[in-house]
Steps between C-alpha positions, in 0.01 A plus 500: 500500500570551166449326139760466263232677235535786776904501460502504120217764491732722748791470317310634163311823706853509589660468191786312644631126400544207735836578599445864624243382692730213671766780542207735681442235715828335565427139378605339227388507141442113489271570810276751311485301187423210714182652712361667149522172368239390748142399466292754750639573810858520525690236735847560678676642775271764711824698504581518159075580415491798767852628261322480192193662681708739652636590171231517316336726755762763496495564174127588535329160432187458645456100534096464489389108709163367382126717627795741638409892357766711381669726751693743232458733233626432181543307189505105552272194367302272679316155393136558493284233682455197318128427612 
């Protein structure tokens, strides 16, 4: 659904810290901190990841999954293919 590389590369696009984006999406700091923390994808309550998703969306994220092309226009990064 979403990596915690993903989060942390959000937040800096965003320019916001880890506790506006827990207050954008209603959950607690220690949750954010927690899932960026994370190796790959992150892990936790479906609930909680559609809030940060959510969030992140309405601000004008565009959250990019793996061989998925980019819907939007705009600035943003994306890994290049490793092979």
């Amino acid at each position: 659904m979403i990596s915690s590389a993903q989060m942390r590369a959000a937040r800096a696009l965003l320019g916001i810290d880890q506790r506006q984006l827990a207050q954008l999406a209603g959950v607690s700091l220690p949750t954010v901190q927690r899932m960026e923390a994370s190796n790959g994808i992150v892990r936790g309550m479906v609930g909680t990841l559609n809030r940060i998703v959510e969030a992140l969306d309405a601000t004008g994220v565009e959250l990019i999954a793996n061989d998925q092309p980019s819907q939007g226009r705009g600035r943003g990064v994306r890994l290049k293919d490793s092979a």
